[in-house]
C-alpha positions, 0 to 999 in steps of 0.5 A: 914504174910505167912512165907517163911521157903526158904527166908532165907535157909543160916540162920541157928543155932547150937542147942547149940546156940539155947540153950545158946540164950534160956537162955539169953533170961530166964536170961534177962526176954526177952519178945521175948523167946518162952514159949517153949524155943528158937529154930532155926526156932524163927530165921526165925519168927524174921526175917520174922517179921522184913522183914515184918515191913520194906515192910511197913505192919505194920498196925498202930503204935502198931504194928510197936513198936512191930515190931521194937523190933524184930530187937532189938531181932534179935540184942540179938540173934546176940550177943549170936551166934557163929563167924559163924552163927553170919556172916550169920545172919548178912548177911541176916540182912544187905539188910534188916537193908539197905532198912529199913534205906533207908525208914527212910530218911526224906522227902525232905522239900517243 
């Protein structure tokens, strides 16, 4: 997966947050932080990993539980941002989160 640094050039965090979100992640044991620690551009990663489970290339189903738990990162990460970088990553979620749900609706019956 090639990622695209301009997909989502409204995205972006205060280095403040970066280092709160960084901490949370220490403090929970959070299996997606960094070694380095937790920056802006692990936003983008986070992202491209979810947009790239939901375009369905996720090859078998390792990779789609661990593809999937990138949304429940990206969700921890939303819930240490400020109101404002919180709006806009939300807003990068929302088509995101809106196809994957559209491709999780059962198949009609035969």
């Amino acid at each position: 997966m090639e990622i695209d640094a301009l997909r989502f050039p409204d995205v972006w965090i205060l280095a403040a947050e970066a280092q709160a979100i960084d901490e949370a992640f220490r403090l929970a044991g959070h299996e997606w932080r960094p070694p380095n620690g937790f920056t802006g551009a692990r936003v983008h990663d986070l992202l491209e990993a979810w947009v790239h489970l939901v375009a369905g290339y996720s090859i078998n189903a390792e990779d789609y539980r661990h593809d999937l738990g990138v949304r429940d990162a990206l969700q921890f990460v939303l819930e240490h941002l400020g109101p404002e970088s919180r709006l806009r990553l939300e807003h990068a979620l929302a088509t995101i989160d809106a196809a994957f749900r559209e491709r999780m609706k059962p198949l009609p019956a035969m």
